[in-house]
FITIVEX-568888 format. One record per residue: x, y, z of N, C-alpha, C, O in turn; residue number from 1; residue in one letter. Coordinates in Angstrom, 1 decimal, padded with zeros to 4 digits. Layout:
<atoms>
X;Y;Z;X;Y;Z;X;Y;Z;X;Y;Z;NUM;A
...
</atoms>
This chain:
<atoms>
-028.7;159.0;-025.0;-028.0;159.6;-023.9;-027.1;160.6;-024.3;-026.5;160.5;-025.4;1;X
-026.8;161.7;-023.6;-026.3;162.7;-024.2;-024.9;162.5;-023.4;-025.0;162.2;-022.2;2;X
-023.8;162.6;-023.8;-022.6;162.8;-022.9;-021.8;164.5;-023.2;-021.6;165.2;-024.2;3;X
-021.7;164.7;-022.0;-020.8;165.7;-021.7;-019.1;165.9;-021.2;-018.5;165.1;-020.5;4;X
-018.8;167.0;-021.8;-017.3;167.3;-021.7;-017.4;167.7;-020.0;-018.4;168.3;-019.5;5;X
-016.4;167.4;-019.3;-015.6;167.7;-018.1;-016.2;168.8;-017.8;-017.0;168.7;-016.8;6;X
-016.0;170.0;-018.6;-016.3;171.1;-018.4;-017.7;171.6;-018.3;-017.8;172.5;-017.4;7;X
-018.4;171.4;-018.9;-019.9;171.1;-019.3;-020.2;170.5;-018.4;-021.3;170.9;-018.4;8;X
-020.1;169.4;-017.3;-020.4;168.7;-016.2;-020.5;170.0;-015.1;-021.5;170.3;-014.4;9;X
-019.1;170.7;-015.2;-018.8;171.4;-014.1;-020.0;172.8;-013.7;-020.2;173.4;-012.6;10;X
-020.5;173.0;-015.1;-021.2;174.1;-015.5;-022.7;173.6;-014.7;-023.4;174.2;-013.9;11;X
-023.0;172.2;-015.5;-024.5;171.9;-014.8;-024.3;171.7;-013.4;-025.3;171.8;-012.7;12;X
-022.9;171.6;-012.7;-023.5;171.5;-010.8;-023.5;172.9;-010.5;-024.4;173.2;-009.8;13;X
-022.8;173.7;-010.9;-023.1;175.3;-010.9;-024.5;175.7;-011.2;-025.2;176.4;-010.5;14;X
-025.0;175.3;-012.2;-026.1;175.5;-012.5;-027.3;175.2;-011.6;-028.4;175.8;-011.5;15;X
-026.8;174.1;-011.1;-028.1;173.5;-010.3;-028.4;173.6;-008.7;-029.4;173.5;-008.0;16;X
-026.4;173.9;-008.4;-026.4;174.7;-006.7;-026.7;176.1;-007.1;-025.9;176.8;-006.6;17;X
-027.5;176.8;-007.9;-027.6;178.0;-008.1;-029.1;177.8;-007.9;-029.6;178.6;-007.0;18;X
-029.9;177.2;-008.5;-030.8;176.7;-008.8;-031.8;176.0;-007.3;-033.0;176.1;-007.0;19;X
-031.0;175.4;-006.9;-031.1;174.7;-005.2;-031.0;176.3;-004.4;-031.7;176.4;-003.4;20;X
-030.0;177.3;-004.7;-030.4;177.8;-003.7;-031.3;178.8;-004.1;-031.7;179.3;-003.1;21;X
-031.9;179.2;-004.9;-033.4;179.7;-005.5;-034.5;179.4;-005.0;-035.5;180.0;-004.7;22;X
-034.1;178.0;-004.9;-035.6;177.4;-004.5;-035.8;177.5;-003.2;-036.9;177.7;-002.7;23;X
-034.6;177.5;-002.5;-034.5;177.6;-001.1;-035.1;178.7;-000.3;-035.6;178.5;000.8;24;X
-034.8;180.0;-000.9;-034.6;181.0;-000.7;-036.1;181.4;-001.0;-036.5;182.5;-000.5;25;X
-037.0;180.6;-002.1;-038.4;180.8;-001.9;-039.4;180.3;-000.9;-040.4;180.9;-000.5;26;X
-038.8;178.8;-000.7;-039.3;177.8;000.3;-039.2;178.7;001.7;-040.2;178.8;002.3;27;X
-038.4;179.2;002.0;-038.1;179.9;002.9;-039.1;181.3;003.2;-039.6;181.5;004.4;28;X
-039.3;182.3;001.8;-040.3;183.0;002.1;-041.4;182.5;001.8;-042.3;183.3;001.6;29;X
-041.7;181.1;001.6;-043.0;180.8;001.8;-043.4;180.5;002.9;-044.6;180.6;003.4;30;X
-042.0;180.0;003.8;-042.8;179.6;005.5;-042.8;180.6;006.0;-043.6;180.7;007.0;31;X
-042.1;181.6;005.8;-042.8;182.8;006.3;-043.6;183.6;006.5;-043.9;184.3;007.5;32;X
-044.3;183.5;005.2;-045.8;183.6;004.8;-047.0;182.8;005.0;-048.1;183.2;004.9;33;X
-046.5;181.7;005.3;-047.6;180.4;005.5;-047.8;180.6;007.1;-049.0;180.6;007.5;34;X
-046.5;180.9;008.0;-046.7;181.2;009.6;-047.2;182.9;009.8;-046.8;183.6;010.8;35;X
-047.9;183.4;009.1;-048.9;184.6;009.0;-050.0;184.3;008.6;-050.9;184.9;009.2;36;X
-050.4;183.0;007.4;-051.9;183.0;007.8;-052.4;181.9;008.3;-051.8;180.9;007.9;37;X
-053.5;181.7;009.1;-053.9;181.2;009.8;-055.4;180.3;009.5;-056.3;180.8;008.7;38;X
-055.5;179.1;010.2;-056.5;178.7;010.1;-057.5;178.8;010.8;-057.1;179.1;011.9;39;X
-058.7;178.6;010.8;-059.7;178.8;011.9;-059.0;177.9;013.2;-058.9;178.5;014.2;40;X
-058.7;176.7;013.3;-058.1;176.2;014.6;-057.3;176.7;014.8;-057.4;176.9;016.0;41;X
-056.0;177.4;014.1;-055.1;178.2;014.3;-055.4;179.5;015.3;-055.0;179.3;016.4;42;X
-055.9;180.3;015.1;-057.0;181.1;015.3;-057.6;180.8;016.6;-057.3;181.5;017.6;43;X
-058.4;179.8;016.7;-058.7;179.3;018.1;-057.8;179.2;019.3;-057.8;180.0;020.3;44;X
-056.8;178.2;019.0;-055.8;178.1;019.8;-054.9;179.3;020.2;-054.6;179.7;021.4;45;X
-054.6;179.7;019.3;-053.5;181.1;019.5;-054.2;182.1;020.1;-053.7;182.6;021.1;46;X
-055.2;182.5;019.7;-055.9;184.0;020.3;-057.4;183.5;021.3;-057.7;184.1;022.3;47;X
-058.1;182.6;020.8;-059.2;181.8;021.8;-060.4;182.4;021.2;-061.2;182.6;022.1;48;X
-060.6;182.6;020.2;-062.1;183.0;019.2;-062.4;181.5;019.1;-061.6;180.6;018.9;49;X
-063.9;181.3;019.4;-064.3;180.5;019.2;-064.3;179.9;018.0;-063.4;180.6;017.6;50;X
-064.7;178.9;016.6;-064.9;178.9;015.3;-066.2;179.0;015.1;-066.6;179.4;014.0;51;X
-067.4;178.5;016.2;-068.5;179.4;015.7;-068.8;181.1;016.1;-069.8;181.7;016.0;52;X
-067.6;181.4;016.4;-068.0;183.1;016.6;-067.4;183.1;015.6;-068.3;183.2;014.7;53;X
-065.8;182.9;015.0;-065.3;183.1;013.9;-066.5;182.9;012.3;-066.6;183.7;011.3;54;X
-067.2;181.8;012.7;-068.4;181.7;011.4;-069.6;182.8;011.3;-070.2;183.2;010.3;55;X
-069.7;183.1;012.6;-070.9;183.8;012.5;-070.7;185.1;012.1;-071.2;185.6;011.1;56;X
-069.6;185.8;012.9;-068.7;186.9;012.6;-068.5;187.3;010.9;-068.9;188.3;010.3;57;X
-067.8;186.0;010.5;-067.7;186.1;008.8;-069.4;186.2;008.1;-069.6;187.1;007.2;58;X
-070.2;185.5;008.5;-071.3;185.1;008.2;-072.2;186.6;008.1;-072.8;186.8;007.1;59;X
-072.2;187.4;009.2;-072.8;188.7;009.4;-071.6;189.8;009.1;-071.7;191.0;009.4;60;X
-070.7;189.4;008.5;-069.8;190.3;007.7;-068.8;191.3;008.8;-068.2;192.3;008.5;61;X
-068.8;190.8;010.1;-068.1;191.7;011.1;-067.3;191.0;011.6;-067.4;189.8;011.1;62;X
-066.4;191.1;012.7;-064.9;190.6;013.1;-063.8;190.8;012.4;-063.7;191.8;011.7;63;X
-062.9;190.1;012.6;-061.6;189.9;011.8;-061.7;190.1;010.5;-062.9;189.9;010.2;64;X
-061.1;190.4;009.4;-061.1;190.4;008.1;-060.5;188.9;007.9;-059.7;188.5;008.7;65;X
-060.8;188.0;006.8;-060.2;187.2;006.3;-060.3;187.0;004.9;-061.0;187.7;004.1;66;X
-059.3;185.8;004.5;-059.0;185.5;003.0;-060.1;184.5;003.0;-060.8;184.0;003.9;67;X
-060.2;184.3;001.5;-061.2;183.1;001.1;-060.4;182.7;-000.3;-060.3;183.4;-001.3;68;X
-059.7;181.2;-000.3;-059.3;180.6;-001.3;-060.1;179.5;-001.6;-059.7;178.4;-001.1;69;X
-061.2;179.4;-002.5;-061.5;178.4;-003.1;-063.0;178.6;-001.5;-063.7;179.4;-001.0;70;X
-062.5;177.2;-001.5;-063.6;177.2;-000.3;-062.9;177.4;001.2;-063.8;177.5;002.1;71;X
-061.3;177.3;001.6;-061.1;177.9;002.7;-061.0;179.0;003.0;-061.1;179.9;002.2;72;X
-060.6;179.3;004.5;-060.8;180.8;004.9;-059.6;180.4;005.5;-059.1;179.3;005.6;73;X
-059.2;181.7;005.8;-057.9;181.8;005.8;-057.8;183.3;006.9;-058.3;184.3;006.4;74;X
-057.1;183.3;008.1;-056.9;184.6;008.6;-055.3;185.1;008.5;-054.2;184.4;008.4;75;X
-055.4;186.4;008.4;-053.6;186.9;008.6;-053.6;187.5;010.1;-054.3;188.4;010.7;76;X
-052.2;186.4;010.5;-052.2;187.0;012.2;-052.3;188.4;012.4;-052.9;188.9;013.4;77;X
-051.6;189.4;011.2;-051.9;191.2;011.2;-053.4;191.4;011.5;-053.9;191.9;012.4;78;X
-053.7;191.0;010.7;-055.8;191.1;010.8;-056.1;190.9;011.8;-056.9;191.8;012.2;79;X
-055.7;189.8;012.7;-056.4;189.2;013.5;-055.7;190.1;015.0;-056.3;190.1;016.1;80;X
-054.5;190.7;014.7;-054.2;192.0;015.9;-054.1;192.7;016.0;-053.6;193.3;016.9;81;X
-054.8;193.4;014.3;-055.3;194.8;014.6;-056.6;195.0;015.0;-057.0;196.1;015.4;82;X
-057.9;193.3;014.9;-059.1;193.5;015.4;-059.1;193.1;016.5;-060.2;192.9;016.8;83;X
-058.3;192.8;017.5;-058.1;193.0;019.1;-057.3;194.1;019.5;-057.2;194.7;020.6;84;X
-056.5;194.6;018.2;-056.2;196.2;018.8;-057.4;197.2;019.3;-057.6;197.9;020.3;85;X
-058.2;196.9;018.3;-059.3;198.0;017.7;-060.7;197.4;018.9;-061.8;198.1;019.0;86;X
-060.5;196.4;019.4;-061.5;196.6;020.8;-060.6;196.6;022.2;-061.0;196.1;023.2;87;X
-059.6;197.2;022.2;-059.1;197.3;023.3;-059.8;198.5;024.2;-059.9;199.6;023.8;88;X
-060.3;198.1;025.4;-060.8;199.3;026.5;-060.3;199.9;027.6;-059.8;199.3;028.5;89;X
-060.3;201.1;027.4;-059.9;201.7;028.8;-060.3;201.7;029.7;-061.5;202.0;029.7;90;X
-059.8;201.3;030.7;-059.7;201.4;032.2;-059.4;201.9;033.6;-058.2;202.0;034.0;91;X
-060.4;202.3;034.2;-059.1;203.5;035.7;-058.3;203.1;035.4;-057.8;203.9;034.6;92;X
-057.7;202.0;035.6;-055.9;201.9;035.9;-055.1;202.6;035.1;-054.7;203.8;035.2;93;X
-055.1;201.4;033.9;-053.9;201.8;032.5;-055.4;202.5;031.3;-056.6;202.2;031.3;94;X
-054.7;203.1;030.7;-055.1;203.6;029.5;-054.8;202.1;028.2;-053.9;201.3;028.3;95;X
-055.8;202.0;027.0;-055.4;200.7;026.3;-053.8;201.0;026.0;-053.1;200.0;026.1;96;X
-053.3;201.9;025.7;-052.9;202.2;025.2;-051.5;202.1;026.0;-050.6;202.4;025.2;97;X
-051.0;201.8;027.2;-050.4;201.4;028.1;-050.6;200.0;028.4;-049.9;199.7;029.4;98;X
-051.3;199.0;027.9;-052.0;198.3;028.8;-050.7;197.5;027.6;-050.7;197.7;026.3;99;X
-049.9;196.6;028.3;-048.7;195.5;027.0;-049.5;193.9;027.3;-049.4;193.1;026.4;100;X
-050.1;193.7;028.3;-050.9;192.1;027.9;-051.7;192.0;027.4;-052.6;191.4;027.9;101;X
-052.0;192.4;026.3;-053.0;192.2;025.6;-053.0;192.9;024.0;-053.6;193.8;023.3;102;X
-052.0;191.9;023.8;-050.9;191.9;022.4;-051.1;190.8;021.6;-050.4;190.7;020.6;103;X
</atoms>
């Protein structure tokens, strides 16, 4: 067992609220990053692609762009609203380009 001086005590909780808040501060841009990509149900729910259009899509190499880790797939919400950007249609009314429900 190692024993430490007063001082040396004071240094390791410095050290480790330093340390705590590092981790924090990663944990933190990880959920930030984890709430950008998405899963195929994710995907479903939020935007309403089906998961077999989502498969087929991947499958014949068109739709959304996604990740592939290992054996999951993975979408980034950006991906997935720039390829409902990029079929947006014009209409008499609004121009897409005017058109804000469909964001």
């Amino acid at each position: 067992m190692r024993v430490c001086s007063i001082a040396r005590r004071d240094c390791g909780v410095k050290r480790n609220r330093k340390r705590q808040v590092a981790l924090a501060k990663t944990n933190e841009v990880m959920t930030v990053n984890a709430a950008e990509i998405l899963s195929e149900r994710e995907v479903e729910s939020i935007f309403g692609f089906s998961i077999p259009y989502l498969r087929r899509a991947r499958r014949e190499r068109r739709g959304p762009r996604f990740l592939k880790v290992g054996k999951l797939v993975r979408y980034r919400r950006a991906d997935i609203e720039a390829y409902l950007s990029a079929h947006e249609v014009e209409t008499a009314d609004k121009p897409a380009s005017q058109a804000q429900g469909l964001r």
